[in-house]
N, C-alpha and C positions, 0 to 999 in steps of 0.2 A: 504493500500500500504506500509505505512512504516512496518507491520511485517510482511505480506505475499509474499510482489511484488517480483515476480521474484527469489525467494526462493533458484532456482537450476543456476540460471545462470553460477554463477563463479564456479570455482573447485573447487575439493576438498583442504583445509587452512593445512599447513606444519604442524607440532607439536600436538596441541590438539586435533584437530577435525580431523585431519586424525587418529591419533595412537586410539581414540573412534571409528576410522570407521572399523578399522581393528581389534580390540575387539569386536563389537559388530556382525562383518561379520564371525571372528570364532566361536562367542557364536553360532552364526545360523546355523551353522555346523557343530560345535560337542556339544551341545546342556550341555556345562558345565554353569550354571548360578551363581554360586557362584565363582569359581575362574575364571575370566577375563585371556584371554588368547593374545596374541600376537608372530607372526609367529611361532606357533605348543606349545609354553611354558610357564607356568604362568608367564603373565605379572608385573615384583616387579619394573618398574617405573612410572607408572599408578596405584597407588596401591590406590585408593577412591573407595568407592560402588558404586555397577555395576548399582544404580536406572536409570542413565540417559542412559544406554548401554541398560540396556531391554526394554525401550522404545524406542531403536533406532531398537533392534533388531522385536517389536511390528510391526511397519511400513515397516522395510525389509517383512517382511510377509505378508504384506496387500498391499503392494506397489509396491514391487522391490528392489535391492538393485540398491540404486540411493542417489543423492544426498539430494533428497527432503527426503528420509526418514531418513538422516542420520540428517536434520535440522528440519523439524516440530518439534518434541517435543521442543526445544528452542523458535522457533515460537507459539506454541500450550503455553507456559509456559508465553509469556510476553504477550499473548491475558489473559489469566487468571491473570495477573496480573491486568491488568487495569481493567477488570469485576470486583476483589477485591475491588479496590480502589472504582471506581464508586461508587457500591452496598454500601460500606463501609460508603461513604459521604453519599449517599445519604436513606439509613436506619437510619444509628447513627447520622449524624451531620446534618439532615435534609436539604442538600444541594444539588440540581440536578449541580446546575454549578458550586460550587466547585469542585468534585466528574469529571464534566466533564473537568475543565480547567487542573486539576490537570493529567487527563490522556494525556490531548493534549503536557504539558511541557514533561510528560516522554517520549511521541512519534516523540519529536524531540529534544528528546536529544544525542546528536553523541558520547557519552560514552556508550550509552544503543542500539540506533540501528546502531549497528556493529559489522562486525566480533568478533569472541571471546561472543559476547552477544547474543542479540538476531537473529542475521542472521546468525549463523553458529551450527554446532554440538558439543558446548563446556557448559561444563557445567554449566556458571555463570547464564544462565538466569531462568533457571529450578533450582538453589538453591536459586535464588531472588524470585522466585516464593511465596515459602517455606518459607527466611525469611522474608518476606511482611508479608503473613500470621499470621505467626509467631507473629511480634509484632501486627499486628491489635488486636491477639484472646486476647494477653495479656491486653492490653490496653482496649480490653472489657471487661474482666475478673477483671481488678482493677476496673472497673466501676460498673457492674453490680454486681460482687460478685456471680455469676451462675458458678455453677462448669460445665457444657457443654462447656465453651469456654477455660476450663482448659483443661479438655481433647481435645478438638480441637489445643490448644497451645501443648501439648505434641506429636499429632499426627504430625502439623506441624515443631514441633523439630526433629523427626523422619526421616522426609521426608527428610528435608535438610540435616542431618547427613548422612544418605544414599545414597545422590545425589554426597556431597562434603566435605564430613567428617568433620572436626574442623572450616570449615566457620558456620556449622549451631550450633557453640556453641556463633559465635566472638560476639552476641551482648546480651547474656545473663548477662554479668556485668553491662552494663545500665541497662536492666531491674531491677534488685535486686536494684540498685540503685532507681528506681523510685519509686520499690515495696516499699520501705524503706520510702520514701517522702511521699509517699501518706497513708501511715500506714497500707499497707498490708503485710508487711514480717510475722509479727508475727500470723497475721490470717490464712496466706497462709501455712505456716508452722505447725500448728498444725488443717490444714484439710487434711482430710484422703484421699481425693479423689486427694489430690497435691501426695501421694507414691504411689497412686494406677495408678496415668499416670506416675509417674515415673519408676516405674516398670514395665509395658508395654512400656516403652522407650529401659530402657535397656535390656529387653528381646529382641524384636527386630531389634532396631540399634546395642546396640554394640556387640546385640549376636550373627548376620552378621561377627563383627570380629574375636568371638571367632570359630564361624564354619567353615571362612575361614583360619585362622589360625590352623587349625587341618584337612584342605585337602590340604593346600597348606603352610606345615614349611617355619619358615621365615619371613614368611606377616609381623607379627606385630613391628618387625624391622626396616623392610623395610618402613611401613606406618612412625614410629618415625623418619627414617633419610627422606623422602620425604616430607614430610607435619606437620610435630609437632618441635619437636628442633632441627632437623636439619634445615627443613626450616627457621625458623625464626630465628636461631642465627647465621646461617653460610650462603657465599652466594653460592648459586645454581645455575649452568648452565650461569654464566656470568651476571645475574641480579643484579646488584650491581647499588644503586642508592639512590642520598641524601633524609633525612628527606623527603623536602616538593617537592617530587615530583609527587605525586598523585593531592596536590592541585595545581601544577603549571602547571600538564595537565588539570586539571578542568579548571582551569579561561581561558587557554592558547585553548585549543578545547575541550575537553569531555561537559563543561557544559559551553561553554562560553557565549553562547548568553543570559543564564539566570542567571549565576552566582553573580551577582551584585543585581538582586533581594533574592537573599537568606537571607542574613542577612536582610533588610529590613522585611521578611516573619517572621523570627523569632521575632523580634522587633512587629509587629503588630500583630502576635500570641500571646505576652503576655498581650499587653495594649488593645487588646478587650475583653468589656466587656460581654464572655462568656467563662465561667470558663468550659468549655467541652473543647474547643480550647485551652483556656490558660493549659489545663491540657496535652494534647496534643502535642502540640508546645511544650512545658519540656521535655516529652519521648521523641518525634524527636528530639529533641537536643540533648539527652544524647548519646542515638541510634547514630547519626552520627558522636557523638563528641568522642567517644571510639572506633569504628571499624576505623576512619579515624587515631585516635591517633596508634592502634593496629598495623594497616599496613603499617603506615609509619615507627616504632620503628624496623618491620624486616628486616632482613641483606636483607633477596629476596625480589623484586621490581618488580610487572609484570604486568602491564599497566591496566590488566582488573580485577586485583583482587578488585578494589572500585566500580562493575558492582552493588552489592546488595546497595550502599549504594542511588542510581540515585529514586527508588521509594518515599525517603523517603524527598530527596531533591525536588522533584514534586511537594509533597505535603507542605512542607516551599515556597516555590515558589508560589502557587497557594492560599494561605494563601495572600499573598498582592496582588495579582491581585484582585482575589477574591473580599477585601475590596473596590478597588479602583472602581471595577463591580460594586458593590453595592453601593456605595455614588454614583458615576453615575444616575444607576438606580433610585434611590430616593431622587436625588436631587429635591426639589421644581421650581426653577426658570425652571429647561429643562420638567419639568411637565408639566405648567402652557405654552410652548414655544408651545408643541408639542403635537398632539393628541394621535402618537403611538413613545415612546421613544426608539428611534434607536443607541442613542449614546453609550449607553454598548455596545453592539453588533459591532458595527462600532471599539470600542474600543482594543476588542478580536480579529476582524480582523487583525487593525493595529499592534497589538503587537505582530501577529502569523502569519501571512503572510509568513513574509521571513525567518524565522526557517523551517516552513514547507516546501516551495521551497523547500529548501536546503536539507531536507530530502528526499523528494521527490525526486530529482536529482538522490539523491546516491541509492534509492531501485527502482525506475522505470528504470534505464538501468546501473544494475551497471557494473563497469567497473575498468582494474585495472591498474595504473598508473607508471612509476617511476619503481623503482627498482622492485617493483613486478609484472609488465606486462612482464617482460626479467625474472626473478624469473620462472612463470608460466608457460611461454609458453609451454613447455614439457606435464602440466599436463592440458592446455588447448587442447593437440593436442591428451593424451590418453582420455579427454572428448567426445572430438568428434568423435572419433573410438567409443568409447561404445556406440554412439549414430547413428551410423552407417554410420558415414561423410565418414571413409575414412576405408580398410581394411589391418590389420594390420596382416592377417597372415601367419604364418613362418618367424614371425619378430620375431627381438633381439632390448630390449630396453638396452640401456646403461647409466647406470649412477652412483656414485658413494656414499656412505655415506650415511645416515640416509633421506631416500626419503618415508617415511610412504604415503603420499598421492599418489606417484606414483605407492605404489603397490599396493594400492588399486584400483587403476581402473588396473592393469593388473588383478585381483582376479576376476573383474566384469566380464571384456573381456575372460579369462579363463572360467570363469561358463557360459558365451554367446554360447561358442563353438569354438574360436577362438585361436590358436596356437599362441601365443604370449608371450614371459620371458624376464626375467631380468638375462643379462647374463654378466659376467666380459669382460670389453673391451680386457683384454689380451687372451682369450679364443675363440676369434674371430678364422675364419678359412675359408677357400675358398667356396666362393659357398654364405654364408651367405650374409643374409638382414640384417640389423644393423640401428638404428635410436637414434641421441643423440641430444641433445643442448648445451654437456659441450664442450665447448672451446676447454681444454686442454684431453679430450677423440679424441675431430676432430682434433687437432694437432698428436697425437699420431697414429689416422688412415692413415693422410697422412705423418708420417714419417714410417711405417711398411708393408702400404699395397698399393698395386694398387687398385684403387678403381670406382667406376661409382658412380655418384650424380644419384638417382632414383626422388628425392622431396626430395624441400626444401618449407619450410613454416616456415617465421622468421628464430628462431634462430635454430629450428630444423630440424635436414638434415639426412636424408637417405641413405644410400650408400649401393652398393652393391658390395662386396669383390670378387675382380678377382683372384690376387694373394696376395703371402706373399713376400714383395722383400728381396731378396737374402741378401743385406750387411746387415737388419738388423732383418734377423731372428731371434729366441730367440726358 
């Protein structure tokens, strides 16, 4: 329930996951896969590889174009995450409830299932995917010394580069750093099979940017003022926000109900006596202690860019429960008490109960609240047209500025068969059906026009244009 429930309910989400929705619904119709397209022109403010756009546009063609295709692969991405981890504890660290506790904290952690992550079409959960991956293969790779989870570490470098460009570099400086600790820089460097995944890297990740930079001039520009030093040293679109404000959403809601066990997970990571863990707990610390240092240092601040770092804090977290399961478990006096010892289990209940409620809540009927139920409702009401609540054609939607979610479901509505546009309120003219929810659009109808109310639902009203009145024609 918390990745899948309810999937399609709410609209299509302003900003990210519409402007992907409306990339991914061009790629499918003029079938350009390298250069990402937005209303008919390459798209240079979206400028990251299209990997999460062609599995959006994968599911438009198996599915529909809907909402559920435009979010599975996010949901599809944080199921495979926790299959990772699981598989991960319980092959390597010989742990089934580790491995299981440690998925339960990521599944209710409210930084991770939420819009922007794993319930919407944006691409944090599908490069967490990646870099999860990413540091496990490594961290098997400093262990085992098999070059197989080298090339799976490069493959998973790849992926994430492709997904979201310069996140799937952000935690390779821990790495090198742990590399360095554990005395594999020097071995890793002088094996052949570390240039030979390199080189399959940058063949095809960055040679993505070199081919789309030679169909579409410009890109690699555009990618450095969007996502490389522009982003991180100037601020962007109004994101302007102190140092610790990633950590003061974590303690404050992202990770609050578990946040206090962190540090304790890390502390009992190092003082158990099992140097697989203690080796462990160091990478996840460096790992969280560098992307969080990284992202708080940029001028841009955007709520869900610490989405990759929630896998790794699961696992810090699940590291002292874990401990406390197990002294439970093998306590002698609740042995000797009881013939089938229930109290771990009674335990895991108690401390996951009401996280999970609470997650639960929010993907079994979600719902949208406050300034975004009034936000919405416009694109609540072109939902339920594409769904054939109500018909909408030889209408005019109206509405004003940067509404990417809105045209995408007129784009839907349009490929349904239904006559329906987006038409400038001043362009209005006799005869017309008109449907809006901005305010100062419905003020401007009732100072220009005689009008009929046809439907109204909430904030969105329908009119149907009689005349144009005389004093204030234009």
């Amino acid at each position: 329930m918390p990745i899948f429930g309810n999937l399609n309910s709410l609209p299509i989400r302003l900003w990210d996951e519409a402007r992907l929705a409306i990339n991914a619904y061009e790629m499918l119709h003029d079938g350009q896969f390298i250069v990402t397209h937005f209303d008919g022109s390459p798209d240079m403010w979206n400028t990251k590889p299209p990997l999460m756009i062609w599995s959006q546009v994968f599911f438009m063609k198996m599915i529909g174009v809907n909402e559920l295709a435009i979010r599975l692969p996010s949901a599809i991405a944080a199921f495979l995450t926790c299959c990772a981890l699981i598989f991960f504890t319980l092959k390597y660290l010989k742990s089934f409830w580790l491995g299981f506790i440690t998925v339960f904290v990521l599944i209710t952690t409210q930084g991770y299932i939420q819009v922007h992550a794993s319930r919407t079409g944006d691409y944090d959960c599908l490069v967490t995917l990646f870099t999860t991956l990413q540091a496990i293969f490594f961290f098997l790779y400093c262990e085992n010394k098999k070059n197989k989870y080298l090339y799976f570490f490069f493959v998973a470098t790849t992926c994430a580069v492709l997904t979201k460009s310069i996140t799937g570099f952000m935690f390779l400086p821990a790495m090198a750093i742990y590399c360095a600790i554990v005395k594999m820089l020097v071995p890793t460097l002088k094996n052949k099979h570390f240039y030979i995944g390199l080189s399959l890297f940058i063949t095809v990740a960055l040679g993505y940017y070199f081919v789309r930079e030679l169909q579409n001039p410009g890109y690699l520009l555009a990618v450095y003022d969007n996502e490389l030093g522009g982003r991180f040293l100037d601020v962007k679109e109004n994101h302007q926000q102190d140092f610790w404000f990633y950590l003061n959403r974590q303690i404050e809601l992202e990770f609050s109900y578990w946040h206090l066990l962190l540090p304790c997970g890390v502390l009992i990571g190092f003082v158990l006596k099992n140097k697989l863990i203690n080796r462990l707990t160091l990478l996840l610390l460096l790992l969280t202690t560098s992307f969080i240092l990284i992202i708080s240092s940029a001028k841009t601040k955007i709520e869900w860019y610490d989405v990759p770092l929630y896998p790794f804090y699961a696992i810090l977290v699940a590291i002292m429960i874990h401990f406390v399961f197990e002294a439970l478990k093998m306590n002698p006096w609740i042995i000797q008490q009881m013939k089938f010892n229930a109290i771990p289990l009674v335990f895991l209940f108690l401390i996951g109960v009401y996280p999970y409620q609470e997650i639960f809540k929010k993907t079994y009927k979600p719902t949208e609240i406050g300034e975004e139920l009034a936000f919405y409702e416009m694109g609540n009401y072109l939902q339920k047209a594409s769904r054939g609540k109500h018909n909408l054609d030889n209408q005019h939607a109206l509405y004003e500025g940067y509404q990417a979610h809105l045209d995408f479901y007129l784009k839907v509505l349009v490929d349904q068969g239904h006559d329906v546009k987006h038409t400038p309120h001043q362009n209005l003219k006799e005869g017309d059906i008109a449907f809006t929810q901005d305010y100062q659009i419905q003020e401007y109808i009732a100072q220009h026009f005689d009008y009929e109310i046809i439907r109204q639902q909430g904030r969105v009203i329908t009119y149907k244009i009689l005349s144009i009145q005389e004093k204030n024609s234009f």
